[in-house]
FIDODREN-764736 format. One record per atom (N, C-alpha, C): residue number from 1; atom name; x, y, z. Coordinates in nm, 2 decimals. Layout:
BEGIN
@k=NUM	a=CA	px=X	py=Y	pz=Z
...
//
This chain:
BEGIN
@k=1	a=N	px=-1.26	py=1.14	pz=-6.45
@k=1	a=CA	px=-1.17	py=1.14	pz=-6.57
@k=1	a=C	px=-1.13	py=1.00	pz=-6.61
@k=2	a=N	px=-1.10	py=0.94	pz=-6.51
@k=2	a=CA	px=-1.06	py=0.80	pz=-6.51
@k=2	a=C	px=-1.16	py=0.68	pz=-6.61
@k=3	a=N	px=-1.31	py=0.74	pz=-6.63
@k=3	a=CA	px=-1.40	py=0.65	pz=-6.62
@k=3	a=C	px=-1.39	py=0.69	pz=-6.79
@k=4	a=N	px=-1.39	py=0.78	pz=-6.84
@k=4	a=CA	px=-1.40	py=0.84	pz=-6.98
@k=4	a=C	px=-1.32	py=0.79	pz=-7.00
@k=5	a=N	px=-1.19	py=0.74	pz=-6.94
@k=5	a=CA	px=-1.05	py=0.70	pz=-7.01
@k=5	a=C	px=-1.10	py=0.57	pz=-7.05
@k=6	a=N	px=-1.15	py=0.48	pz=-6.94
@k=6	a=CA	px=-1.17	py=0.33	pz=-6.95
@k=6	a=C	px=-1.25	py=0.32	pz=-7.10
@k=7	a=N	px=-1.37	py=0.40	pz=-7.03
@k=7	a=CA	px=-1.50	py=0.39	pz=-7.19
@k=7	a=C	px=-1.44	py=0.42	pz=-7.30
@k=8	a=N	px=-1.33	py=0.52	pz=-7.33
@k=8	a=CA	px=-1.27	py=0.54	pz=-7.46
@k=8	a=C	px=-1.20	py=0.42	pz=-7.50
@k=9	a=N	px=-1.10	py=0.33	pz=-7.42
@k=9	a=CA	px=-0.99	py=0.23	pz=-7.41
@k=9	a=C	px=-1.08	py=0.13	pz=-7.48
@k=10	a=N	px=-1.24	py=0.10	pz=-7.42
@k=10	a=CA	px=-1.31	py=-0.01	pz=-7.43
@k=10	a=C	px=-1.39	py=0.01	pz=-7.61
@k=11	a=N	px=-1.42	py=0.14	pz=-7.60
@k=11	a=CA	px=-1.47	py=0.13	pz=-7.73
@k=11	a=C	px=-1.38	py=0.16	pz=-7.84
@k=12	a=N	px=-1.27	py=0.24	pz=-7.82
@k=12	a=CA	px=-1.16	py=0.19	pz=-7.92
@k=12	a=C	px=-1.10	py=0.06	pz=-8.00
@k=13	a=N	px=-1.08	py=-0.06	pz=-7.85
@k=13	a=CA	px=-1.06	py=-0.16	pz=-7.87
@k=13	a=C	px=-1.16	py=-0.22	pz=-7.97
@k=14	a=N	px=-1.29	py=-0.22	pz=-7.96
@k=14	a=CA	px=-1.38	py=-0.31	pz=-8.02
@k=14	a=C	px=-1.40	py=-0.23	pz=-8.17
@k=15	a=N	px=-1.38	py=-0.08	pz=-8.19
@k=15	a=CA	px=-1.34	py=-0.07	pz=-8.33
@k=15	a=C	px=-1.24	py=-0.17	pz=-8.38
@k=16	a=N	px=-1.11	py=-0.13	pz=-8.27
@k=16	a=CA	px=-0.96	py=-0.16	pz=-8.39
@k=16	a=C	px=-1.00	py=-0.32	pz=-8.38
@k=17	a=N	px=-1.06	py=-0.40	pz=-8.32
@k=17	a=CA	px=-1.10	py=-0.53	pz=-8.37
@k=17	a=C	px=-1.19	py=-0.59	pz=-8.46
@k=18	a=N	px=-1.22	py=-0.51	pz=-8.49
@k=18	a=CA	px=-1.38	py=-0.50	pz=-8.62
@k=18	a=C	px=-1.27	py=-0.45	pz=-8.78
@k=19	a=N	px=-1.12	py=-0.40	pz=-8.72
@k=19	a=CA	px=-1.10	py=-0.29	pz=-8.87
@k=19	a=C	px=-1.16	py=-0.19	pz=-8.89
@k=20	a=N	px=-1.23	py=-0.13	pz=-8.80
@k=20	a=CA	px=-1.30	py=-0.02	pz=-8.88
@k=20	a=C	px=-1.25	py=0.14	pz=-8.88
@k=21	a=N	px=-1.12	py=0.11	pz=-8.80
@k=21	a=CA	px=-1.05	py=0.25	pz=-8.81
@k=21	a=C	px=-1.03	py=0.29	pz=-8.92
@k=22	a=N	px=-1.01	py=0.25	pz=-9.02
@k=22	a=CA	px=-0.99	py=0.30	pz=-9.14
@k=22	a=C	px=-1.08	py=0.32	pz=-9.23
@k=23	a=N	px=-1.24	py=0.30	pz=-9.21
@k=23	a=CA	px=-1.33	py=0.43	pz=-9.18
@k=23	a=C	px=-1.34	py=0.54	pz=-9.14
@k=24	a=N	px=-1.29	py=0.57	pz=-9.00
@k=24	a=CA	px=-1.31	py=0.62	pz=-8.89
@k=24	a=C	px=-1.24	py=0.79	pz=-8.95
@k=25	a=N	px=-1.23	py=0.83	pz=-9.04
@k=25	a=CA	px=-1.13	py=0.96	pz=-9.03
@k=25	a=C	px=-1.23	py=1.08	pz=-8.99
@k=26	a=N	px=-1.13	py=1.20	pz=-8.94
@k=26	a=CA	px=-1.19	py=1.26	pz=-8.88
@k=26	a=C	px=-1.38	py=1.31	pz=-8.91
@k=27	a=N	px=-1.36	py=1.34	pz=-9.05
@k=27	a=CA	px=-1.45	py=1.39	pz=-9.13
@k=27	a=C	px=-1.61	py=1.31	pz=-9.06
@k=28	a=N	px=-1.56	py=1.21	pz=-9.10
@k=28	a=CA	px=-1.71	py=1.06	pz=-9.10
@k=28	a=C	px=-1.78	py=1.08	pz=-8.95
@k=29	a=N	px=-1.63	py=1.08	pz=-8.88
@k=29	a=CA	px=-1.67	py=1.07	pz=-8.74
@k=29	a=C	px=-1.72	py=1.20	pz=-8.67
@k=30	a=N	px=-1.71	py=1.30	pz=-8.75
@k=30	a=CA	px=-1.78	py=1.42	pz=-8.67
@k=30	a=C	px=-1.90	py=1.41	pz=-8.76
@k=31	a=N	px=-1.92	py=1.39	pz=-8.90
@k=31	a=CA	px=-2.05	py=1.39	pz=-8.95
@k=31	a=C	px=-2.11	py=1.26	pz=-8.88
@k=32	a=N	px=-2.09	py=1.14	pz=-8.81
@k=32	a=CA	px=-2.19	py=1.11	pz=-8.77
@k=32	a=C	px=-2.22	py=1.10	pz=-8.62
@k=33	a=N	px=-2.12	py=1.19	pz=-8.56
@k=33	a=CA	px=-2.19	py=1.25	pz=-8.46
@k=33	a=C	px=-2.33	py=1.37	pz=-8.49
@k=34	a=N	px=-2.32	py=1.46	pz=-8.56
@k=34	a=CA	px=-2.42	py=1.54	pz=-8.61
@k=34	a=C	px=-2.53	py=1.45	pz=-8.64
@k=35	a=N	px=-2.52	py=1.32	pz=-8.73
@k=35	a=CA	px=-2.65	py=1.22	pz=-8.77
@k=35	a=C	px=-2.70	py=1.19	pz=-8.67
@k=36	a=N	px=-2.58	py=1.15	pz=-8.58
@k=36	a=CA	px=-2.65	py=1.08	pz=-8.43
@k=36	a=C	px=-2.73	py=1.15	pz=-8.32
@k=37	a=N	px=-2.67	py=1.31	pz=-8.31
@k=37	a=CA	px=-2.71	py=1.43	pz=-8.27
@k=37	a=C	px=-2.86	py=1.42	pz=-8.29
@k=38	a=N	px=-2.91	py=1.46	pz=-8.43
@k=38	a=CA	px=-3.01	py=1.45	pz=-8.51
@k=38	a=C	px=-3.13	py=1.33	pz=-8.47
@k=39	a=N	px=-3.05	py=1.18	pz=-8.44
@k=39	a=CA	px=-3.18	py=1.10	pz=-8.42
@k=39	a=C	px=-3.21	py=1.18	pz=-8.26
@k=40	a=N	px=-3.13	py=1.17	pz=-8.19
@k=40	a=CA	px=-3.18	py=1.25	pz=-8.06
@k=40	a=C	px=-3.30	py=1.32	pz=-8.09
@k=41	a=N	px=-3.25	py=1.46	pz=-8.17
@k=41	a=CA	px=-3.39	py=1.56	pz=-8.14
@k=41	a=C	px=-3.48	py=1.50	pz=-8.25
@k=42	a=N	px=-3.49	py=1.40	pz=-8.35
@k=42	a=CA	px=-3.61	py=1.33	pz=-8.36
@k=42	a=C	px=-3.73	py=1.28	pz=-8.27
@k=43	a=N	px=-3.70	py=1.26	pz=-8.16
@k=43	a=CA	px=-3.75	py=1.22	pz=-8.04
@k=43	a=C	px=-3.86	py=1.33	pz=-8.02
@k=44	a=N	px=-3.80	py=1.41	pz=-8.01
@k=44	a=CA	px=-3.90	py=1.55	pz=-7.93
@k=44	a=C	px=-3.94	py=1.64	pz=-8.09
@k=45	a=N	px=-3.90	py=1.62	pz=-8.21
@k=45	a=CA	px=-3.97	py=1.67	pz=-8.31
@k=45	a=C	px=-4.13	py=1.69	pz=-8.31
@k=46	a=N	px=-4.19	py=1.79	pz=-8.30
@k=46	a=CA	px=-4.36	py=1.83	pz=-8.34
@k=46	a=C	px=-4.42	py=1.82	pz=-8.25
@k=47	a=N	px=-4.37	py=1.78	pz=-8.11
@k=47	a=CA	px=-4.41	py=1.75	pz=-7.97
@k=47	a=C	px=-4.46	py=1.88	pz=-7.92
@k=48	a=N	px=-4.52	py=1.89	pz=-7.85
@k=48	a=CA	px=-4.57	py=1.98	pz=-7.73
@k=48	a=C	px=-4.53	py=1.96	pz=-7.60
@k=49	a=N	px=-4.47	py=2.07	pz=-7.55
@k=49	a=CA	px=-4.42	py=2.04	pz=-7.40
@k=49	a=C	px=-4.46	py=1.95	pz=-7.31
@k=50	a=N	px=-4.55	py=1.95	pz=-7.32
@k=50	a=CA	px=-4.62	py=1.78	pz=-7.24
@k=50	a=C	px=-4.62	py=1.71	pz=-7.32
@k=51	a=N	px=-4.61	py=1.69	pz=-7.44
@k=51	a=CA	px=-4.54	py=1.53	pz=-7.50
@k=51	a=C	px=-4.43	py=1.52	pz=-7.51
@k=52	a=N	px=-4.34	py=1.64	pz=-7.49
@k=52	a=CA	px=-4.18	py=1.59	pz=-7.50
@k=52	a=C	px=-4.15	py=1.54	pz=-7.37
@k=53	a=N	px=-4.18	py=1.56	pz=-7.24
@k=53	a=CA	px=-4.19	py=1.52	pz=-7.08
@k=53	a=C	px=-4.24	py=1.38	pz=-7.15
@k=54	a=N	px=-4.36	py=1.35	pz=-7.16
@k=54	a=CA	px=-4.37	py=1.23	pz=-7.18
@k=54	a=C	px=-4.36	py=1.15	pz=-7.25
@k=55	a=N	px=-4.28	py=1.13	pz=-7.38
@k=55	a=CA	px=-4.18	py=1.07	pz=-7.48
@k=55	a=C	px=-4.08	py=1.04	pz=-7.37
@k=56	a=N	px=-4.01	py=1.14	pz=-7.32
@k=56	a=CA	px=-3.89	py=1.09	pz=-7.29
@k=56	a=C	px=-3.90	py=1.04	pz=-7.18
@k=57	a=N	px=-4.05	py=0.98	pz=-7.10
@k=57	a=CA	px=-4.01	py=0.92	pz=-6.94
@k=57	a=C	px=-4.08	py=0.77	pz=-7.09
@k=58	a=N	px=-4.12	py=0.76	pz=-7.16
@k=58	a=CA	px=-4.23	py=0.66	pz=-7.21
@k=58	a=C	px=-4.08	py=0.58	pz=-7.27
@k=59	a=N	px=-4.01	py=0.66	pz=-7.38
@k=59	a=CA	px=-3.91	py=0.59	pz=-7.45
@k=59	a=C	px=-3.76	py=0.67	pz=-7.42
@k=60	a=N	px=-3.78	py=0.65	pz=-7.28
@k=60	a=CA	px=-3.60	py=0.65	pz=-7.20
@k=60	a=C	px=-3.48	py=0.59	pz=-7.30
@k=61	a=N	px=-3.48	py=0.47	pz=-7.28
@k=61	a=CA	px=-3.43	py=0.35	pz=-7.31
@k=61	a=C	px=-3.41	py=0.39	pz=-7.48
@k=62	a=N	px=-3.47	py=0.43	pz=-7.55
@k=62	a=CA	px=-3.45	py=0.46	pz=-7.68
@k=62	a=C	px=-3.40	py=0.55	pz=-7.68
@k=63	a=N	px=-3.42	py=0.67	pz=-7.63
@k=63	a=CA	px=-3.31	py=0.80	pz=-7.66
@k=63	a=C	px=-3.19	py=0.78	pz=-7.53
@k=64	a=N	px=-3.19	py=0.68	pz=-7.49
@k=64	a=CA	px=-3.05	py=0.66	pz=-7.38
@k=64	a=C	px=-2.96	py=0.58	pz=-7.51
@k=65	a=N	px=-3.03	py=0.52	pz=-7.58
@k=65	a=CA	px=-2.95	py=0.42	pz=-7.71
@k=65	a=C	px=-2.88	py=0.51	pz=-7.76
@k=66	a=N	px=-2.96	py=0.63	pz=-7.84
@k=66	a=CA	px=-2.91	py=0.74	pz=-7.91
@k=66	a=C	px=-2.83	py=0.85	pz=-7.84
@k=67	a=N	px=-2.82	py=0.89	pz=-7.69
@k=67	a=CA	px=-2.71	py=0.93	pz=-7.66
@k=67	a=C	px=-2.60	py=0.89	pz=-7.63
@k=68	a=N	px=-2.63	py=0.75	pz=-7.61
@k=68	a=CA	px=-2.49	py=0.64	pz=-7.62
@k=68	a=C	px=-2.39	py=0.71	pz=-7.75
@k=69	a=N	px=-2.45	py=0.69	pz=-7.85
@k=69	a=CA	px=-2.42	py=0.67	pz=-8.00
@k=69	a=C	px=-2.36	py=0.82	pz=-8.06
@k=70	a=N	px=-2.41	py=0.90	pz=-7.99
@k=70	a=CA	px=-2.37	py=1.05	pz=-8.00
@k=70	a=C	px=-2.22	py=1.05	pz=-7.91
@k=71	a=N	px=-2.24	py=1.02	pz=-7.78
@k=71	a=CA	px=-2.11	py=1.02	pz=-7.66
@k=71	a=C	px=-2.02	py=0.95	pz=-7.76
@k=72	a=N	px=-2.06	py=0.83	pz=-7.81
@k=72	a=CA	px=-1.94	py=0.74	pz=-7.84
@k=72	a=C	px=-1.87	py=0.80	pz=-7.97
@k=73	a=N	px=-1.95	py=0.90	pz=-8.07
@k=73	a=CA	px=-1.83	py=0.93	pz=-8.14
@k=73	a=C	px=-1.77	py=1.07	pz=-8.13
@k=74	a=N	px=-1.85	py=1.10	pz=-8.00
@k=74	a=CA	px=-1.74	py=1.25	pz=-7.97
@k=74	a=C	px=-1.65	py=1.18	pz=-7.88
@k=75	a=N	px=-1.64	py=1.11	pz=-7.77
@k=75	a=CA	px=-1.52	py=1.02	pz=-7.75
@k=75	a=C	px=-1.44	py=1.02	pz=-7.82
@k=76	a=N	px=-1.52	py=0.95	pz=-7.94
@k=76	a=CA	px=-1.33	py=0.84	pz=-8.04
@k=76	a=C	px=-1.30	py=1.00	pz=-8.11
@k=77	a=N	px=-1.38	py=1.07	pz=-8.18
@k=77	a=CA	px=-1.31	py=1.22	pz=-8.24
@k=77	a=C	px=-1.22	py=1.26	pz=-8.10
@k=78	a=N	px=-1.24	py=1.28	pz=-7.98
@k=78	a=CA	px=-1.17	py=1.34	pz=-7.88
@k=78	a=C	px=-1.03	py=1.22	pz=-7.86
@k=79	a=N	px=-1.03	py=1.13	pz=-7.90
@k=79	a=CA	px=-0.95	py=1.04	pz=-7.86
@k=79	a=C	px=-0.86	py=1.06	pz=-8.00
@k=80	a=N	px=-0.90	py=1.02	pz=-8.12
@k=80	a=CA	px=-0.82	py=1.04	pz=-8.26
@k=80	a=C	px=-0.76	py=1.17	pz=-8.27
@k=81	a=N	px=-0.79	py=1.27	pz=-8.22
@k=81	a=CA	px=-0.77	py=1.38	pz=-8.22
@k=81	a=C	px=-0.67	py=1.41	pz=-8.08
@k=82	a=N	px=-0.66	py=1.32	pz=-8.00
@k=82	a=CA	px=-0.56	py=1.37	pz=-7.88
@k=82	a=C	px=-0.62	py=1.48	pz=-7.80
@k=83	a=N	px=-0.71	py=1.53	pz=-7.78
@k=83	a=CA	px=-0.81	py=1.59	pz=-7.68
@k=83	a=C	px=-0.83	py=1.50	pz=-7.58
@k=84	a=N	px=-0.84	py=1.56	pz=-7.47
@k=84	a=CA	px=-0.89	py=1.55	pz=-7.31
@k=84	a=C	px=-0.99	py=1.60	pz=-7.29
@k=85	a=N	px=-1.06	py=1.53	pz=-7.31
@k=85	a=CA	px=-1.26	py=1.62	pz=-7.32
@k=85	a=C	px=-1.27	py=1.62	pz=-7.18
@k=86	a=N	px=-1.18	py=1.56	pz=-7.03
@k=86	a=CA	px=-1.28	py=1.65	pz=-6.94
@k=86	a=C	px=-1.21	py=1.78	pz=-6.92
@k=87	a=N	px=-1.05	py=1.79	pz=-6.93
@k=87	a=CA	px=-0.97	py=1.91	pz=-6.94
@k=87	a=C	px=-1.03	py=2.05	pz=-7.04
@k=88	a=N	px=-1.11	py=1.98	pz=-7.17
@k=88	a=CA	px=-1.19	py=2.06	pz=-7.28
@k=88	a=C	px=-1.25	py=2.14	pz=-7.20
@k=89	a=N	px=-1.32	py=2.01	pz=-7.18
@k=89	a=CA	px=-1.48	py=2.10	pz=-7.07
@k=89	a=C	px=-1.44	py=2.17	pz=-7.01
@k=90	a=N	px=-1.35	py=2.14	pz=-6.91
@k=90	a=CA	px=-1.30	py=2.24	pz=-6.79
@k=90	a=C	px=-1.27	py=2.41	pz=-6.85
@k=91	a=N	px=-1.19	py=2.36	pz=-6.93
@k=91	a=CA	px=-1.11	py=2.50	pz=-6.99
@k=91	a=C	px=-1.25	py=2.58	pz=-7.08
@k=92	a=N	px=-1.35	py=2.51	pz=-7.11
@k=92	a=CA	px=-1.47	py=2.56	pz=-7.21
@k=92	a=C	px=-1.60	py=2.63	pz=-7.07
@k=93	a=N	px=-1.57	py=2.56	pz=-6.99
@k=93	a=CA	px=-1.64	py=2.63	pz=-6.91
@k=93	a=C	px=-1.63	py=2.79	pz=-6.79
@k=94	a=N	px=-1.51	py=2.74	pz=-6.80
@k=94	a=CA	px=-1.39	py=2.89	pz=-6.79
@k=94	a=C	px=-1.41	py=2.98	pz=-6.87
@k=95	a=N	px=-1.41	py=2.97	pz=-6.98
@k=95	a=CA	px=-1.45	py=3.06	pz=-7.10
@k=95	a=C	px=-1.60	py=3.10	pz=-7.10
@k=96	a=N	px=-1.67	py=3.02	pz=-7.06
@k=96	a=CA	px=-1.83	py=3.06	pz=-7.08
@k=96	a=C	px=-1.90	py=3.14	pz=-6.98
@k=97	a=N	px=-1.81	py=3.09	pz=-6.82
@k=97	a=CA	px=-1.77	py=3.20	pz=-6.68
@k=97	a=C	px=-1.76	py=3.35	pz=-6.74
@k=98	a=N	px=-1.65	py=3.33	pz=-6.81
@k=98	a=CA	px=-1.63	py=3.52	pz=-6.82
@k=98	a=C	px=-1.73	py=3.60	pz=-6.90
@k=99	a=N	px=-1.79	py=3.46	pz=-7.03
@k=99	a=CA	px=-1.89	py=3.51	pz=-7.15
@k=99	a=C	px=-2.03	py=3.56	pz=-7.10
@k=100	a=N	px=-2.03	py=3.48	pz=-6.96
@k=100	a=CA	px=-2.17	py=3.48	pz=-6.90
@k=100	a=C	px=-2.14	py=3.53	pz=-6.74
@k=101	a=N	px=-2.16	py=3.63	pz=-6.75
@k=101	a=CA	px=-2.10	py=3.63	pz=-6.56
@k=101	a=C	px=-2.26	py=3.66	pz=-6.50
@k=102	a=N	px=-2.25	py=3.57	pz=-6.39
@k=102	a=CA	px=-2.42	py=3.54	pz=-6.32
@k=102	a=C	px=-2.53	py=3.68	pz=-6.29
@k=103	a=N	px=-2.39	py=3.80	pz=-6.24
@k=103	a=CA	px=-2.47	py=3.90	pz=-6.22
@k=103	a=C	px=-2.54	py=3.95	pz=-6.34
@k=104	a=N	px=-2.50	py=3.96	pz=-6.46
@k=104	a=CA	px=-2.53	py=3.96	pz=-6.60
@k=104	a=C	px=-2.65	py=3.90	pz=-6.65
@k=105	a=N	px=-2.62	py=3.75	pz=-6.66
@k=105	a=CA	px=-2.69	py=3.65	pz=-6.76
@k=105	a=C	px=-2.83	py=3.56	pz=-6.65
@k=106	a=N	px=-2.79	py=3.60	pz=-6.48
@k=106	a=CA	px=-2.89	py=3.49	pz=-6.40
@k=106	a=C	px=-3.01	py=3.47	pz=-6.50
@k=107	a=N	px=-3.07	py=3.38	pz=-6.50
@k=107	a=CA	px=-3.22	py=3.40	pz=-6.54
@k=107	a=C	px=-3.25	py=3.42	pz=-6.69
@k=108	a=N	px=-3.13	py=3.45	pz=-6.76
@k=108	a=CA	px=-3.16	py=3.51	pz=-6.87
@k=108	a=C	px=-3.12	py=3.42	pz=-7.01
@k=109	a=N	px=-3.17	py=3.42	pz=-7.10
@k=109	a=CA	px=-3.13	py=3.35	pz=-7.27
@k=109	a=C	px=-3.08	py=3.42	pz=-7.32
@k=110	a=N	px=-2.98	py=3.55	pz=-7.31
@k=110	a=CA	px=-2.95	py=3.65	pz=-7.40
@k=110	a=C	px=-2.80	py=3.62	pz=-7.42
@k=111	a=N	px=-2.78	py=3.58	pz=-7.54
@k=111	a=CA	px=-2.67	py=3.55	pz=-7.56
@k=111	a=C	px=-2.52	py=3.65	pz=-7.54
@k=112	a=N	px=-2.41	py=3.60	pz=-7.47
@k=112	a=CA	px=-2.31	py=3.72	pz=-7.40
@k=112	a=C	px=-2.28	py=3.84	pz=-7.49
@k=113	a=N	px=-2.31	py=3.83	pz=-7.60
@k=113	a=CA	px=-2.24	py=3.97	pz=-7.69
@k=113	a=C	px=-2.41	py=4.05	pz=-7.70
@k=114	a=N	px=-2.48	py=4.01	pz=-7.62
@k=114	a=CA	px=-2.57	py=4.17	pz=-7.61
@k=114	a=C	px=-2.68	py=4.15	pz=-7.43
@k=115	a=N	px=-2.55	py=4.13	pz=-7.33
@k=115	a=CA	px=-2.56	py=4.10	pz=-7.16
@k=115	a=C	px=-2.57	py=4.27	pz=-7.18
//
């Protein structure tokens, strides 16, 4: 928890030193998480299971760039917004326990409203 705090602290700072918070409103910042989302599954677009395995050991480093870029604006939304994204998680995965209980879902893709 400690470590998300730092990385939020660190990349906040180097917004509010640029000025660019007042871009930053909530809107922008979730739409370019979704853009950034997007260059991700560009990666593995039209691929075949053995080329997406081997894209992603070939160009690590490139989609490690673009999940940086994804983390960093669900960070600053979780931070502008006053969210505790590991508390989120926690409490989201609690919820997903009851949605999916193992005896139910083991093994399975079936989404909890037809277990």
């Amino acid at each position: 928890m400690g470590e998300i705090k730092k990385i939020t602290e660190d990349m906040m700072k180097f917004r509010d030193e640029r000025d660019w918070k007042q871009f930053h409103n909530h809107k922008d910042v979730a739409l370019s998480l979704v853009l950034e989302a997007s260059e991700v599954l560009e990666h593995f677009q039209w691929k075949s299971p053995e080329e997406v395995v081997r894209h992603g050991q070939e160009c690590k480093d490139e989609i490690a760039d673009e999940l940086a870029d994804v983390a960093w604006y669900l960070f600053e939304l979780a931070h502008d917004l006053n969210i505790d994204l590991p508390d989120a998680i926690a409490r989201k995965t609690k919820k997903n326990a009851e949605k999916y209980p193992v005896e139910k879902c083991k093994g399975r893709h079936t989404k909890y409203n037809k277990l």
